[in-house]
PDB file of N, CA, C and O in Angstrom:
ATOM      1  N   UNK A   1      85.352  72.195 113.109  1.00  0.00           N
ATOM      2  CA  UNK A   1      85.318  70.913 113.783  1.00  0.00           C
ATOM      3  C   UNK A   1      83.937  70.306 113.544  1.00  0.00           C
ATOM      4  O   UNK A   1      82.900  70.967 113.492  1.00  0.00           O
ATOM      5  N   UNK A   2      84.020  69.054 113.413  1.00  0.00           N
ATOM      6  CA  UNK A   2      82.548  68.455 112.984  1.00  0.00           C
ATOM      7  C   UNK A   2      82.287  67.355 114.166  1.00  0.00           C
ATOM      8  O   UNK A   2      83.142  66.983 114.970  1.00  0.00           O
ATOM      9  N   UNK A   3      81.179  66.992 114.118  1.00  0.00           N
ATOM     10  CA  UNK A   3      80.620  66.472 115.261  1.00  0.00           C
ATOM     11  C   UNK A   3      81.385  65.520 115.274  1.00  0.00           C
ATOM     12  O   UNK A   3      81.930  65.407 116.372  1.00  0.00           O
ATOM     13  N   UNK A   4      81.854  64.336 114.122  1.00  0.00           N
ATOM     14  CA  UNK A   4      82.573  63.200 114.816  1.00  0.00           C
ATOM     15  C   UNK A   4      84.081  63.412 115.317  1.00  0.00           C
ATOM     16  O   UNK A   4      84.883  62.490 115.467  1.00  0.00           O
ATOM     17  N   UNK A   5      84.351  64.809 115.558  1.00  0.00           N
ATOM     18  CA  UNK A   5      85.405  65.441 115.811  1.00  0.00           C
ATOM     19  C   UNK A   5      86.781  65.198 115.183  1.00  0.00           C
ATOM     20  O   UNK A   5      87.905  64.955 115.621  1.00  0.00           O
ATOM     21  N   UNK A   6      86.161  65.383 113.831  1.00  0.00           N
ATOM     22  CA  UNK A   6      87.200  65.837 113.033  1.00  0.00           C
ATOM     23  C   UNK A   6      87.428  66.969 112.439  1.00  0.00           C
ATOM     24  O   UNK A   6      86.649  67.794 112.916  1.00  0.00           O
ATOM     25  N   UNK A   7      88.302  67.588 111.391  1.00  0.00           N
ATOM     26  CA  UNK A   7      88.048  69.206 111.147  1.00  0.00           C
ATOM     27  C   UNK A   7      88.935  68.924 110.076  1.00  0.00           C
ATOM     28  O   UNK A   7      89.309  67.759 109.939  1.00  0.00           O
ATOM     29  N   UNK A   8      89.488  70.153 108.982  1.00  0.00           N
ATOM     30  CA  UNK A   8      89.759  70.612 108.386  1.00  0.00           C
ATOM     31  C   UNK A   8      90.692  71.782 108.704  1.00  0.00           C
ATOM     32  O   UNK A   8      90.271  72.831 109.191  1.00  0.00           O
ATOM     33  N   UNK A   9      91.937  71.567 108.417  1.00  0.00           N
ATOM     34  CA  UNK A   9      92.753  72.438 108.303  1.00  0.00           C
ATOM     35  C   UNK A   9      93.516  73.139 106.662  1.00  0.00           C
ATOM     36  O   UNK A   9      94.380  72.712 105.897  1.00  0.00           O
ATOM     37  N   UNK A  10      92.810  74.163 106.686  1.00  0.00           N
ATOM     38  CA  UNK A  10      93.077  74.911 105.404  1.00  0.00           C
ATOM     39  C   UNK A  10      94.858  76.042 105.554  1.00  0.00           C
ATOM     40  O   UNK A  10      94.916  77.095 106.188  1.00  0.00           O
ATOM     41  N   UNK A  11      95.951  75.464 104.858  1.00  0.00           N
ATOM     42  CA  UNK A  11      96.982  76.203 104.657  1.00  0.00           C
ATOM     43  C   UNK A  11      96.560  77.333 103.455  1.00  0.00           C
ATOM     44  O   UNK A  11      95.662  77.299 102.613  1.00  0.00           O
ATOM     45  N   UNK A  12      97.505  78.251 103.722  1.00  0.00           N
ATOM     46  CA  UNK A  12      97.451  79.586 102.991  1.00  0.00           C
ATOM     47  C   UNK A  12      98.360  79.761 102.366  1.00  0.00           C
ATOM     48  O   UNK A  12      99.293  79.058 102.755  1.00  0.00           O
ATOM     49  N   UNK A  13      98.737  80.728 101.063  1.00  0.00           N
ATOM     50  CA  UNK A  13      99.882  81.263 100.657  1.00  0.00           C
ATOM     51  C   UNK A  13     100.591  82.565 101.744  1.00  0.00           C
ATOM     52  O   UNK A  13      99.926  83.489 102.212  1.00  0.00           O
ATOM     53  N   UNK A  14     102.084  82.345 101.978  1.00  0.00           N
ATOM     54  CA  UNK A  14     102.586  83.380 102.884  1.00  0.00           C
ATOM     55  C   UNK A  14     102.147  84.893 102.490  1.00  0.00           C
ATOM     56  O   UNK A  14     101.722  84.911 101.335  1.00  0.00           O
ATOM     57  N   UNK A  15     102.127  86.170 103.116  1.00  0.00           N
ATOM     58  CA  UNK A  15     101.808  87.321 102.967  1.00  0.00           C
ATOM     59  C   UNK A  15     102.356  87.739 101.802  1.00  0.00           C
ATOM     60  O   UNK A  15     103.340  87.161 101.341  1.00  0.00           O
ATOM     61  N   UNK A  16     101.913  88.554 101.329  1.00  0.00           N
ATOM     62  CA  UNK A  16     102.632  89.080 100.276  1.00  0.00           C
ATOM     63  C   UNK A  16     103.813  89.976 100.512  1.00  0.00           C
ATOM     64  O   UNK A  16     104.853  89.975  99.852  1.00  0.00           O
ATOM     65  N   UNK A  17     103.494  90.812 101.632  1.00  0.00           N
ATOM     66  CA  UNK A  17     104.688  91.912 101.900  1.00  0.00           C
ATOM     67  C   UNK A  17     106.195  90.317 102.747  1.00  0.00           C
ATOM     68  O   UNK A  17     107.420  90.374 102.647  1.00  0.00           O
ATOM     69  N   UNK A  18     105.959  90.004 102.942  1.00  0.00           N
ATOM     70  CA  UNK A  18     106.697  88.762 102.860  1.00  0.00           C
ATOM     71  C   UNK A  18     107.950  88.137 101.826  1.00  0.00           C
ATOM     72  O   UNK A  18     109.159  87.915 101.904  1.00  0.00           O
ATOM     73  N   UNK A  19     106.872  88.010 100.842  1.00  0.00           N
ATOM     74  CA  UNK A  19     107.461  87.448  99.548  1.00  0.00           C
ATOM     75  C   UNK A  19     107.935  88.445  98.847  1.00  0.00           C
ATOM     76  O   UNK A  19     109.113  88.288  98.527  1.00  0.00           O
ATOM     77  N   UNK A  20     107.485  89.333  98.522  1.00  0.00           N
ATOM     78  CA  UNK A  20     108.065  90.971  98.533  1.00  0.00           C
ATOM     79  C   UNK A  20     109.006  91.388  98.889  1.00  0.00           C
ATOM     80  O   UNK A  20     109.520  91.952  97.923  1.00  0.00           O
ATOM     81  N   UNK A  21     109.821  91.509 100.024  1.00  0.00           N
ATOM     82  CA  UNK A  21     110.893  91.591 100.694  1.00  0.00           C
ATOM     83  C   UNK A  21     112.023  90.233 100.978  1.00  0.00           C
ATOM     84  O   UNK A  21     113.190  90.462 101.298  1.00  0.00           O
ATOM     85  N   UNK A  22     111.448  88.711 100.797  1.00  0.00           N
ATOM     86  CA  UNK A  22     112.212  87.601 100.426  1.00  0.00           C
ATOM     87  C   UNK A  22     112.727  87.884  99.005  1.00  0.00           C
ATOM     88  O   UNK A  22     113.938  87.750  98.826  1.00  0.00           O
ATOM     89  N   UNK A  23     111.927  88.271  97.940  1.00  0.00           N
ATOM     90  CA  UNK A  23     112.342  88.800  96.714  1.00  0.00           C
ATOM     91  C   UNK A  23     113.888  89.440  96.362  1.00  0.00           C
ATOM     92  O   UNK A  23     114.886  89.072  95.742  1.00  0.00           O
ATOM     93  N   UNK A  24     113.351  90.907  97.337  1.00  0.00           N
ATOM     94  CA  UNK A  24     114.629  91.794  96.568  1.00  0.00           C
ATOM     95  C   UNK A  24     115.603  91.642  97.987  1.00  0.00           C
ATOM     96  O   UNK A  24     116.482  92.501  98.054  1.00  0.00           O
ATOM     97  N   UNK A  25     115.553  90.589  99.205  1.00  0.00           N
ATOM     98  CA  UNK A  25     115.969  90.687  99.997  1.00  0.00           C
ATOM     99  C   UNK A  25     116.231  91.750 101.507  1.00  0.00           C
ATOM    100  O   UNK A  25     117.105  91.778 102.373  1.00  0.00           O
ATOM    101  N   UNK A  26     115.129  92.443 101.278  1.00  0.00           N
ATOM    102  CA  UNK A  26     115.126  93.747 102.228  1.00  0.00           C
ATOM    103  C   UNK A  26     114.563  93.162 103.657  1.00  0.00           C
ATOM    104  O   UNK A  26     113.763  92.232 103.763  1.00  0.00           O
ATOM    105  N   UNK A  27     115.066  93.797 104.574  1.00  0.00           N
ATOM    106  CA  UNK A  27     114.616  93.498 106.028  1.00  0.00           C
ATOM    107  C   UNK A  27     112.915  94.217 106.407  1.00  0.00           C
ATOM    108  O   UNK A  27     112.147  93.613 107.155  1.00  0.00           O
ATOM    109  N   UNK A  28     112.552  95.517 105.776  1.00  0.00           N
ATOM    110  CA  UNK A  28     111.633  95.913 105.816  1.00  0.00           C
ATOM    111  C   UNK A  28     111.264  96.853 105.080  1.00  0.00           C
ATOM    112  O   UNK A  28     112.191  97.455 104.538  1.00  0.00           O
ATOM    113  N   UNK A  29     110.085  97.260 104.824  1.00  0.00           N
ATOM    114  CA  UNK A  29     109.446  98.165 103.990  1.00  0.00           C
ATOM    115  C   UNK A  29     109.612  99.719 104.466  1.00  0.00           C
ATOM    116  O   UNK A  29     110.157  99.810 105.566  1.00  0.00           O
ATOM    117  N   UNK A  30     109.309 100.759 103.955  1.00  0.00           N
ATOM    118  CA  UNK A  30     109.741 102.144 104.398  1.00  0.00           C
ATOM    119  C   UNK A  30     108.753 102.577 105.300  1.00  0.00           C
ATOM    120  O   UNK A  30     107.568 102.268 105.177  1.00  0.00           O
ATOM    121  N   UNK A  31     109.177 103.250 106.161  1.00  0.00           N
ATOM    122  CA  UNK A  31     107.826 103.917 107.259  1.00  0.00           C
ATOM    123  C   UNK A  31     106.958 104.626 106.688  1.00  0.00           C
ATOM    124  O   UNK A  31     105.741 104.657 106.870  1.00  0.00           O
ATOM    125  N   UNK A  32     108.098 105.645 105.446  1.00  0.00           N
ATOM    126  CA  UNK A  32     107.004 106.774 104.775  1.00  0.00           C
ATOM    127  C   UNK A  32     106.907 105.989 103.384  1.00  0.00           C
ATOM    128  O   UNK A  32     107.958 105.933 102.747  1.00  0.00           O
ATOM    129  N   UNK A  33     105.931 105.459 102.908  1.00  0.00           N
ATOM    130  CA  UNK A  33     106.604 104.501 101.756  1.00  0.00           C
ATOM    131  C   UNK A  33     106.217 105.583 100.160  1.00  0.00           C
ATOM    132  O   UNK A  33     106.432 105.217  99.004  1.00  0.00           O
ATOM    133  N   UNK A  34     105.698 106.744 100.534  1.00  0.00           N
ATOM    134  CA  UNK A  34     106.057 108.174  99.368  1.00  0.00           C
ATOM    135  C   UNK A  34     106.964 108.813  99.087  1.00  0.00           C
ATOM    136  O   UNK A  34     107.312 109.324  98.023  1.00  0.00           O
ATOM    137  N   UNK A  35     107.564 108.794 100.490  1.00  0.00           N
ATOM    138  CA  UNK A  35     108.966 109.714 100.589  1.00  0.00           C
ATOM    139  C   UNK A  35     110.278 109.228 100.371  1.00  0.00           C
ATOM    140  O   UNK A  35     111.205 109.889  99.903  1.00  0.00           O
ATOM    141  N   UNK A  36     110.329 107.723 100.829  1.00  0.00           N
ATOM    142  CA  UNK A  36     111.568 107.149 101.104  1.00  0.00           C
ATOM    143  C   UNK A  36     111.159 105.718 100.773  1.00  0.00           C
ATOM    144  O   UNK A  36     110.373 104.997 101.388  1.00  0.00           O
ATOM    145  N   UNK A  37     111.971 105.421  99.499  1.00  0.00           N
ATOM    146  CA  UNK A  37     112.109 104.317  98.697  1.00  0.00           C
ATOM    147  C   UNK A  37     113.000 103.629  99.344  1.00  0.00           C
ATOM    148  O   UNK A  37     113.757 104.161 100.156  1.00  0.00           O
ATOM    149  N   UNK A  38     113.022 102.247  99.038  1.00  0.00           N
ATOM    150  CA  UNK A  38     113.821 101.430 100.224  1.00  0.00           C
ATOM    151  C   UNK A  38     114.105 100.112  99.423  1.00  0.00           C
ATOM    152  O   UNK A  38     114.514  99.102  99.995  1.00  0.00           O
ATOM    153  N   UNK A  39     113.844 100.171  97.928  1.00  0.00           N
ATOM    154  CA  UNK A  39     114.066  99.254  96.710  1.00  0.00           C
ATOM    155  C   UNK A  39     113.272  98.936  95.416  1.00  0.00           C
ATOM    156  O   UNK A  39     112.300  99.486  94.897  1.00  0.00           O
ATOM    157  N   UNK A  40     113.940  97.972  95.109  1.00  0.00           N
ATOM    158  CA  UNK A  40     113.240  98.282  93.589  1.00  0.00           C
ATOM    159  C   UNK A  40     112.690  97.180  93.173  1.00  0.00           C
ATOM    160  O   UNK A  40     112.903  96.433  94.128  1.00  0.00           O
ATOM    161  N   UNK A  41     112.090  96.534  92.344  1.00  0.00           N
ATOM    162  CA  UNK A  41     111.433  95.384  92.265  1.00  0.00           C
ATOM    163  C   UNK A  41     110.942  95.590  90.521  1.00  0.00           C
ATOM    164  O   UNK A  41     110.622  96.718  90.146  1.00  0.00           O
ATOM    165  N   UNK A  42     110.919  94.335  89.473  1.00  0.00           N
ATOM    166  CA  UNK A  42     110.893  93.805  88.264  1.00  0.00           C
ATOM    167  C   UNK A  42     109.175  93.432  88.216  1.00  0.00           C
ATOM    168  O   UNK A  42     108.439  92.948  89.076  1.00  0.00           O
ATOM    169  N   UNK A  43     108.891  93.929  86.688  1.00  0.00           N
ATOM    170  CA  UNK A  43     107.568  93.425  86.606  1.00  0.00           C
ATOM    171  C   UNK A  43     107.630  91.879  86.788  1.00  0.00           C
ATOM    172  O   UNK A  43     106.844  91.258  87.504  1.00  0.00           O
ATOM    173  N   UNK A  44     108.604  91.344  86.097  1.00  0.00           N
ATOM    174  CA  UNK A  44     109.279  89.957  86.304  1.00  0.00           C
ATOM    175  C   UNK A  44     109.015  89.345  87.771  1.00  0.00           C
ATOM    176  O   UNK A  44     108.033  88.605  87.819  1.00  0.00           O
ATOM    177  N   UNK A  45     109.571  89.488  88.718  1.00  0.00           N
ATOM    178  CA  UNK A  45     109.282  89.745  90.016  1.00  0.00           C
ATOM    179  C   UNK A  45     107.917  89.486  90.653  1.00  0.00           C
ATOM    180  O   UNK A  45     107.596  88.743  91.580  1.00  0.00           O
ATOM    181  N   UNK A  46     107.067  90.480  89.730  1.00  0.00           N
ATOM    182  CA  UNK A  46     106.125  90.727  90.910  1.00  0.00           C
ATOM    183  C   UNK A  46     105.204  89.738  89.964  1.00  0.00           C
ATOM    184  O   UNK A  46     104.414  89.042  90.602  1.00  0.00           O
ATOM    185  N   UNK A  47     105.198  89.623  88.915  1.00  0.00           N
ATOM    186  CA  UNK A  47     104.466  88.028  88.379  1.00  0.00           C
ATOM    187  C   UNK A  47     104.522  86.851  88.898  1.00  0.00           C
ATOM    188  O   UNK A  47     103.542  86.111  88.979  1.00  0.00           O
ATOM    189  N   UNK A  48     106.101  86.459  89.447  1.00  0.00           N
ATOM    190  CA  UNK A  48     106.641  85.424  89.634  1.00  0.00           C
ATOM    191  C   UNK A  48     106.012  85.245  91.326  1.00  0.00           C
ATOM    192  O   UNK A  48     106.150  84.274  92.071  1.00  0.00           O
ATOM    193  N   UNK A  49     105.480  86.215  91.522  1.00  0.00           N
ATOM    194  CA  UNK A  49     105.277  86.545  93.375  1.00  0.00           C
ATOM    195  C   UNK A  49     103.434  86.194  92.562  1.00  0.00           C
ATOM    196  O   UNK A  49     102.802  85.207  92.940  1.00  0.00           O
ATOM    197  N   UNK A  50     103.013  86.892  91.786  1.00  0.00           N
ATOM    198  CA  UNK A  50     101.660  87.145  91.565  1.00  0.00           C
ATOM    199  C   UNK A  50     101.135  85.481  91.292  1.00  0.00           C
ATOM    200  O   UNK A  50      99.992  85.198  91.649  1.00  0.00           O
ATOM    201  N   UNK A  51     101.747  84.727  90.844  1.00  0.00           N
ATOM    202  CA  UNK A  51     101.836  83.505  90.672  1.00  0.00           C
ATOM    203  C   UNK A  51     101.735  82.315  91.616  1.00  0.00           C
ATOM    204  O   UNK A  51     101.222  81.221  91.383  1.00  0.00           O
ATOM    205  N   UNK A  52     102.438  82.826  92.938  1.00  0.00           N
ATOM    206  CA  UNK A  52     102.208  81.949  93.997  1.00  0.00           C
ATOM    207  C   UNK A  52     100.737  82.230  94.849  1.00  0.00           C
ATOM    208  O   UNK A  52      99.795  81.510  95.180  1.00  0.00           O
ATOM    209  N   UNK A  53     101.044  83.540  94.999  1.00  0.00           N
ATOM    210  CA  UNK A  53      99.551  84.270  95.363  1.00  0.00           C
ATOM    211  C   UNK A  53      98.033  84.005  94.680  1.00  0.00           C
ATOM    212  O   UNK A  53      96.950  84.483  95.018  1.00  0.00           O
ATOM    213  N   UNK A  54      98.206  83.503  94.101  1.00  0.00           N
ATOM    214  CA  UNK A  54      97.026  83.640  92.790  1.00  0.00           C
ATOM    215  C   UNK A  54      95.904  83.141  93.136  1.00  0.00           C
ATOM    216  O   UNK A  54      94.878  83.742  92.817  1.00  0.00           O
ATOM    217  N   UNK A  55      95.830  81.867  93.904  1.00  0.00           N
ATOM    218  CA  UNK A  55      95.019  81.138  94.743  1.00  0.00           C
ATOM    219  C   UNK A  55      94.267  82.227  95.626  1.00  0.00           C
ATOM    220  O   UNK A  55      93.068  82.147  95.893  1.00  0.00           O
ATOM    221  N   UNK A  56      94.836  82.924  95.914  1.00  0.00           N
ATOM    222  CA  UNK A  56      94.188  83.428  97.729  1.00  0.00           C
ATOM    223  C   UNK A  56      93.674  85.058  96.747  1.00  0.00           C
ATOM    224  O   UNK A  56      92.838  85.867  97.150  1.00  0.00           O
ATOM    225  N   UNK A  57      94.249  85.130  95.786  1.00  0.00           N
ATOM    226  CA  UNK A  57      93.656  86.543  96.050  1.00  0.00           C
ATOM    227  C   UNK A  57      92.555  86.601  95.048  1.00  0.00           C
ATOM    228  O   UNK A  57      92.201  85.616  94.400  1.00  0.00           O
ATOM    229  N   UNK A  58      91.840  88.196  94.906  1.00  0.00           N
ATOM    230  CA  UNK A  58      90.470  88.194  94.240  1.00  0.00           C
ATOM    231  C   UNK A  58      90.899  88.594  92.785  1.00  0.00           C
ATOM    232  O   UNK A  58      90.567  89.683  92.318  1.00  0.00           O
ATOM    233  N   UNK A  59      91.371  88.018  92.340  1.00  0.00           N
ATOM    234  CA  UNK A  59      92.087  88.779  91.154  1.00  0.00           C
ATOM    235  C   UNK A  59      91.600  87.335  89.866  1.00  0.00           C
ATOM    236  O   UNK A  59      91.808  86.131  90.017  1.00  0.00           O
ATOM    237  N   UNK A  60      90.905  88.054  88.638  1.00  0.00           N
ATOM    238  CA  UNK A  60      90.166  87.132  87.800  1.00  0.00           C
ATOM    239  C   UNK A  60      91.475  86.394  86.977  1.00  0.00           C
ATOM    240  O   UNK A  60      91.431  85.166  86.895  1.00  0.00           O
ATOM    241  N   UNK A  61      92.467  87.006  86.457  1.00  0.00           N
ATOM    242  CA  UNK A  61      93.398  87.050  86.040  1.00  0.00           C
ATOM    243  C   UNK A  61      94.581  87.117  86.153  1.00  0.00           C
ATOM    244  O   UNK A  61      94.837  87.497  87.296  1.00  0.00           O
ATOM    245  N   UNK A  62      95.430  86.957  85.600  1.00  0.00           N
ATOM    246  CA  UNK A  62      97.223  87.421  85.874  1.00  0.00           C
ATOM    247  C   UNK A  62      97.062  88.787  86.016  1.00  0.00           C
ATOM    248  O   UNK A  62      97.177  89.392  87.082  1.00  0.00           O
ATOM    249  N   UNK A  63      96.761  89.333  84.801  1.00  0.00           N
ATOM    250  CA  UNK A  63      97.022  91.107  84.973  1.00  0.00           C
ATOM    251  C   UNK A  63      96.557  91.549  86.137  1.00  0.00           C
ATOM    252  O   UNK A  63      97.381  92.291  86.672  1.00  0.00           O
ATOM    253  N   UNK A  64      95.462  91.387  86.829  1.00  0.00           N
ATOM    254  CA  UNK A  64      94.584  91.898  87.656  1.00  0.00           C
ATOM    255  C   UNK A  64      95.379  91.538  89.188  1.00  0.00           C
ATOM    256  O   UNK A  64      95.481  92.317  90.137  1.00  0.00           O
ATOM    257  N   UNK A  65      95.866  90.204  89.113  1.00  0.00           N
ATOM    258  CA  UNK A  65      96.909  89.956  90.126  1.00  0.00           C
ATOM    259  C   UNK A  65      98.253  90.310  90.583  1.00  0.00           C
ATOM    260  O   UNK A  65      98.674  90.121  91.725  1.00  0.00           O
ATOM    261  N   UNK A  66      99.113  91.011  89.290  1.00  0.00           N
ATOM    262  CA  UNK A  66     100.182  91.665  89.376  1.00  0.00           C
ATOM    263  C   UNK A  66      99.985  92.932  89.787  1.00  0.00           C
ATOM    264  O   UNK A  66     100.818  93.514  90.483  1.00  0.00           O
ATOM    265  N   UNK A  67      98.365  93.723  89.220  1.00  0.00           N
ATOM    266  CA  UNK A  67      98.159  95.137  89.603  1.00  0.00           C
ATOM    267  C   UNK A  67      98.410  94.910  91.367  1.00  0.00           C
ATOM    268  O   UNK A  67      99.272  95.447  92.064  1.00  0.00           O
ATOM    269  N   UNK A  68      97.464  94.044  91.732  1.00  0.00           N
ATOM    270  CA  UNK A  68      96.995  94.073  93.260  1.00  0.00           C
ATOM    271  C   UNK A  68      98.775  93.452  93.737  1.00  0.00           C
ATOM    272  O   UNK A  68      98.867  93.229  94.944  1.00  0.00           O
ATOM    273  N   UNK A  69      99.637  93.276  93.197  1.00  0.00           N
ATOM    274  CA  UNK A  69     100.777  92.651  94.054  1.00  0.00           C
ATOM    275  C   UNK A  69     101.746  94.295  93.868  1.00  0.00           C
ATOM    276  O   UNK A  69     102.263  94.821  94.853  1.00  0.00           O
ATOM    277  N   UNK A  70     101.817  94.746  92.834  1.00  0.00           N
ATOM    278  CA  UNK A  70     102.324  95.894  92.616  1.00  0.00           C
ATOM    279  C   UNK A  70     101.860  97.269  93.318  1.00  0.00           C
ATOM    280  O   UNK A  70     102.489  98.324  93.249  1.00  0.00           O
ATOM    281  N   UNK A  71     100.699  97.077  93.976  1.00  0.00           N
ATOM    282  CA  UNK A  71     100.444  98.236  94.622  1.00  0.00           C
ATOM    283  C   UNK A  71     100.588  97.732  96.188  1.00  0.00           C
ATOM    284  O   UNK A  71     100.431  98.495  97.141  1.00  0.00           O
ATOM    285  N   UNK A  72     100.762  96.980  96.253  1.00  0.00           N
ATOM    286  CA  UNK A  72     101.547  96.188  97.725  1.00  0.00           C
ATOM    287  C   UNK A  72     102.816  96.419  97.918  1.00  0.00           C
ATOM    288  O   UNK A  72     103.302  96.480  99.047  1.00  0.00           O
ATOM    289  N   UNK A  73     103.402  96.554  96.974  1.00  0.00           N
ATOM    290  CA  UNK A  73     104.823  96.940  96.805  1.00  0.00           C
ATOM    291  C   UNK A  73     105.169  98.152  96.909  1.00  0.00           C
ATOM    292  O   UNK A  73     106.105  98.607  97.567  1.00  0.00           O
ATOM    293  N   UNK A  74     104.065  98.959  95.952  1.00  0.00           N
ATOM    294  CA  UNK A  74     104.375 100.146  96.645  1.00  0.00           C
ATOM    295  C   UNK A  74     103.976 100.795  97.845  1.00  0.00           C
ATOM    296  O   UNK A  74     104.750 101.602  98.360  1.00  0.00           O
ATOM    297  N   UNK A  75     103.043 100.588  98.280  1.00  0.00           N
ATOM    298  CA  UNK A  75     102.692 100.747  99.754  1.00  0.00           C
ATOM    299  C   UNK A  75     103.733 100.290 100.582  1.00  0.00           C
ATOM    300  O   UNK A  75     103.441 100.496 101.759  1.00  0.00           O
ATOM    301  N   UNK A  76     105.136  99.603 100.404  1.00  0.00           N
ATOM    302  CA  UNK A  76     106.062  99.372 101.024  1.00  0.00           C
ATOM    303  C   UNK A  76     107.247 100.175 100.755  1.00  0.00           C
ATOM    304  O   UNK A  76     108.313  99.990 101.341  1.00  0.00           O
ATOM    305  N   UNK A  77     107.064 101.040  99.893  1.00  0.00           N
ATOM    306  CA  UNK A  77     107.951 101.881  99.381  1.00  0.00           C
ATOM    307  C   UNK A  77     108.885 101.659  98.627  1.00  0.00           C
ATOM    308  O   UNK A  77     109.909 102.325  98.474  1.00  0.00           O
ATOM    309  N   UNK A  78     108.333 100.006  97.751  1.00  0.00           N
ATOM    310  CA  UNK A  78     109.402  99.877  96.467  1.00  0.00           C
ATOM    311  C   UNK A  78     108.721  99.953  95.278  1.00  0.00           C
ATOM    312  O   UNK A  78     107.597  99.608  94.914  1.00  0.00           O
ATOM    313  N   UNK A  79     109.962 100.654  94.592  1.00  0.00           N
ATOM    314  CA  UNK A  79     109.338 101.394  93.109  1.00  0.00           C
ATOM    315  C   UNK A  79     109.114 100.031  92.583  1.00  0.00           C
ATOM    316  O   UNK A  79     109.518  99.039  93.191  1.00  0.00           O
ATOM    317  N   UNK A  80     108.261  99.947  91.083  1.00  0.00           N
ATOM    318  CA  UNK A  80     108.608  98.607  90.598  1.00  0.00           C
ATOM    319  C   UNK A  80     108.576  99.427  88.926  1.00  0.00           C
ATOM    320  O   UNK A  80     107.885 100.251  88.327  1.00  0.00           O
ATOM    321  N   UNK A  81     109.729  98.635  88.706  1.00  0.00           N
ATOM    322  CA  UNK A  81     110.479  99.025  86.843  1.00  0.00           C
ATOM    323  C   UNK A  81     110.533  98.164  85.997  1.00  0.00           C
ATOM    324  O   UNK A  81     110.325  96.978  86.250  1.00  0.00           O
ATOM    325  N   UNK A  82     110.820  98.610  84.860  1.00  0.00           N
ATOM    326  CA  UNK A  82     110.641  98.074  84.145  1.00  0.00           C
ATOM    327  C   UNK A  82     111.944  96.711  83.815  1.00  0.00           C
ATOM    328  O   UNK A  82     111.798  95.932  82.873  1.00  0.00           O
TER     329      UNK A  82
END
């Protein structure tokens, strides 16, 4: 807020575990996400997700942005294939 009381409102891209699960359509990610897989997900996929994200995250590149969306994925307990 600035003194002549105006401000700035900055929107975000939605979460990733979000778009992740809007993706392959799943209600939620696995509790144990090592043990118990709960879906599967396309490098295709996780570009097309890495793409909306791209803005918000620290990632110099595409590649560097699919790594960081792909290990989000799996921390939810979906494999991602080829």
């Amino acid at each position: 807020v600035y003194t002549d009381r105006t401000f700035d409102f900055i929107t975000k891209t939605p979460p990733t575990s979000y778009l992740i699960k809007k993706h392959i359509s799943l209600k939620k990610g696995s509790a144990r996400p090592h043990e118990d897989k709960v879906g599967k997900i396309t490098w295709q996929g996780i570009e097309e997700i890495a793409k909306i994200k791209m803005p918000d995250l620290s990632a110099i590149d595409m590649d560097q942005a699919r790594k960081i969306i792909a290990g989000s994925a799996r921390s939810m307990g979906i494999d991602v294939v080829d």
